[in-house]
C-alpha positions in Angstrom: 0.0 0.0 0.0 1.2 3.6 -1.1 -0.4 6.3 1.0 0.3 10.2 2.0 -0.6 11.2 5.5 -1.5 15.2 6.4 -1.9 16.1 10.4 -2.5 19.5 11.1 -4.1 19.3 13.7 -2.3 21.2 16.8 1.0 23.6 16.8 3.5 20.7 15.9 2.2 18.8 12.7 3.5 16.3 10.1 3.6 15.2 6.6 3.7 11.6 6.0 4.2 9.1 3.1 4.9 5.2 2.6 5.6 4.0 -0.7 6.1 0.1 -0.3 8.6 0.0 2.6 9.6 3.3 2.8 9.2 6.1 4.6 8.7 10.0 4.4 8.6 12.2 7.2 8.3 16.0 7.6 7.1 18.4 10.3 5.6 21.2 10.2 6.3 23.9 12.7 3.8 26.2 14.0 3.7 30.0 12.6 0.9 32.5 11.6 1.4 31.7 7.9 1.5 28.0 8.0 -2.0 27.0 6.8 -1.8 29.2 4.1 1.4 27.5 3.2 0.3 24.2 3.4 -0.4 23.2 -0.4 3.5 24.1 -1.1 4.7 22.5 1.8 3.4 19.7 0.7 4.5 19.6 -2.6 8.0 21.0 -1.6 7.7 17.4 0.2 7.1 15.0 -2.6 9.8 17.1 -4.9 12.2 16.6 -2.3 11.4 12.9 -1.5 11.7 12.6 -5.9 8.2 11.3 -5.5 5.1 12.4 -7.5 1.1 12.5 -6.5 0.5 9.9 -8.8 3.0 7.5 -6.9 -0.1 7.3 -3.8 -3.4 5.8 -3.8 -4.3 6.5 -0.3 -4.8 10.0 1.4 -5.2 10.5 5.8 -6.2 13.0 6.7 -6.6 14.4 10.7 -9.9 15.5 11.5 -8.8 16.5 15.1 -9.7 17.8 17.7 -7.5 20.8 17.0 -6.9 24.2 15.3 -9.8 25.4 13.2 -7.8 26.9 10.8 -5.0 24.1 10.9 -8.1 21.5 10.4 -10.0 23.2 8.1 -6.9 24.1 5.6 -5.6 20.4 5.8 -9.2 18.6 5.0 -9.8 21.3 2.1 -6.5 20.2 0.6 -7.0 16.5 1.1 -10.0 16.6 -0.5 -8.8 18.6 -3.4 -5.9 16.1 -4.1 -8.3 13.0 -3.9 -10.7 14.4 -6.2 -8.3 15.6 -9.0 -6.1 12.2 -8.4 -9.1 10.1 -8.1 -7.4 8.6 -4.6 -9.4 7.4 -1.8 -9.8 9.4 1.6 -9.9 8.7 4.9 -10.2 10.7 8.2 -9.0 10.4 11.7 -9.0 11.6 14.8 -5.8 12.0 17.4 -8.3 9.7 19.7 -8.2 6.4 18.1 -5.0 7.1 16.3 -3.1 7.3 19.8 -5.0 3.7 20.8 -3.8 2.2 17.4 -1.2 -0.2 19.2 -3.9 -1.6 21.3 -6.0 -3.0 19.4 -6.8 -6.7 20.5 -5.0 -6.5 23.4 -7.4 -4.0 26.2 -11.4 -4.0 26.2 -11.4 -0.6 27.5 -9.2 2.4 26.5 -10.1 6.1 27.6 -8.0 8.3 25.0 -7.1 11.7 26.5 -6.7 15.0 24.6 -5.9 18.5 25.5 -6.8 21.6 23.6 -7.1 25.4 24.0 -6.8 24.5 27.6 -9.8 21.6 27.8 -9.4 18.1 28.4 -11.0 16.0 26.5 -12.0 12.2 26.7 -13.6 9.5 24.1 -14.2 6.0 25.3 -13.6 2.6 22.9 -14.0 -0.7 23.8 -13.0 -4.1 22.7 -11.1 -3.8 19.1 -11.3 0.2 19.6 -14.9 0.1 18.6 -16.4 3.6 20.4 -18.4 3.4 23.6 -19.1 7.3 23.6 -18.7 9.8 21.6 -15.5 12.7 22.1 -16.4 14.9 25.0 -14.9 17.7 27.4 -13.9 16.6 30.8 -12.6 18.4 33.9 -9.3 17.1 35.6 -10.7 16.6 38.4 -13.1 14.5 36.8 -10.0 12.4 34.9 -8.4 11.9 38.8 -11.6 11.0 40.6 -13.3 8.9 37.7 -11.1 7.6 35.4 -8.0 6.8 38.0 -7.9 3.1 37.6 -8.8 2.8 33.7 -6.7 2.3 30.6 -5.8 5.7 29.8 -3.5 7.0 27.1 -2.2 10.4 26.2 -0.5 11.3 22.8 3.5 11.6 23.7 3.5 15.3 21.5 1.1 16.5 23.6 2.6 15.6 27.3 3.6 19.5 28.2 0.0 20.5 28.2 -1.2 18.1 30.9 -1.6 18.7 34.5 1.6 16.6 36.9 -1.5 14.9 38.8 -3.2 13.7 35.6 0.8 12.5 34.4 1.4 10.4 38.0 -2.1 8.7 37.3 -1.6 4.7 37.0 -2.1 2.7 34.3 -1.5 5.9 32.3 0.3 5.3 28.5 2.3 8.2 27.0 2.2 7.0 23.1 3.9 7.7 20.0 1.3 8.8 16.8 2.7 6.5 14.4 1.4 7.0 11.0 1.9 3.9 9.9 -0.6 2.9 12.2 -3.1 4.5 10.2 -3.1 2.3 7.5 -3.9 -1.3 10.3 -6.6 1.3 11.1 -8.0 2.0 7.6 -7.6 -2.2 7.1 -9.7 -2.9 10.0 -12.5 -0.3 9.1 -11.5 2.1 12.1 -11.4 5.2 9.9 -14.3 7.3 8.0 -14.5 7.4 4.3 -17.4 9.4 3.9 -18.6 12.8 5.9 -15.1 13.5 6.5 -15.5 16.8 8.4 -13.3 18.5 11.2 -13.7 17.5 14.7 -14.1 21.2 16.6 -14.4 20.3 20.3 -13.4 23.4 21.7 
């Protein structure tokens, strides 16, 4: 499977492609002008990898929760790409993506997100199929409720959360791997219709 991966979803984002068994990376720091940017940053990307549009057949794109802007900017380009290269689409959020390794192995995972200075929480169960839908939570709420469940927390995001969520057991700081997306996309986990932003804020 070829596919080209766009998250743009908080201040740190990436770019992302696989051809075969290799691998693409880029990041994309945060600065006022970035979203208008975006389109050349990504094809200052493929030009410097020596790859072409035409070389994928997959696009992922994140949905969030994150930057309006960032979000917006990043789905309007995916979908531009897929139509005019006739590639299939497919939208994420960072709360399964960050659960990814565990699928098969818990029956309960609470995936935790902060943004714009809000937790977050969304609930999946046995083969990361959702309990609840993504909603806001208080930390007090994460300590007295959610203290003894599964919990895991995207590494890049680590400097926003509060020490006494941090210390909480049974607490998983993990890595967003993008090759993770496509096991997700194989097993159905992702949406290929309605793809739309994720605003939680």
């Amino acid at each position: 499977m070829s596919f080209f991966s766009i998250d743009n979803s908080i201040d740190t984002g990436s770019l992302f492609i696989k051809i075969k068994n290799k691998t693409f990376s880029k990041v994309l720091q945060s600065d006022k002008f970035n979203n208008d940017l975006l389109m050349k940053q990504i094809l200052d990307f493929f030009e410097e990898n020596n790859i072409k549009l035409e070389d994928i057949s997959k696009i992922f794109v994140n949905q969030g929760p994150g930057s309006f802007s960032g979000l917006r900017s990043s789905l309007a380009i995916a979908k531009g790409i897929g139509i005019s290269k006739n590639l299939n689409l497919y939208g994420y959020d960072t709360f399964i993506w960050s659960c990814a390794n565990y699928f098969g192995k818990k029956d309960s995972i609470c995936s935790l997100v902060k943004y714009k200075q809000k937790y977050f929480i969304k609930n999946f169960g046995k083969n990361l199929k959702n309990i609840s839908e993504a909603r806001e939570i208080t930390a007090d709420e994460i300590v007295e409720k959610y203290s003894n469940k599964f919990k895991v927390i995207p590494k890049n995001t680590e400097k926003y959360f509060e020490d006494k969520i941090l210390k909480l057991k049974n607490l998983k700081l993990v890595e967003l791997d993008h090759n993770n997306l496509e096991f997700l996309q194989l097993n159905n986990l992702l949406n290929n219709n309605l793809i739309k932003p994720l605003y939680l804020s």
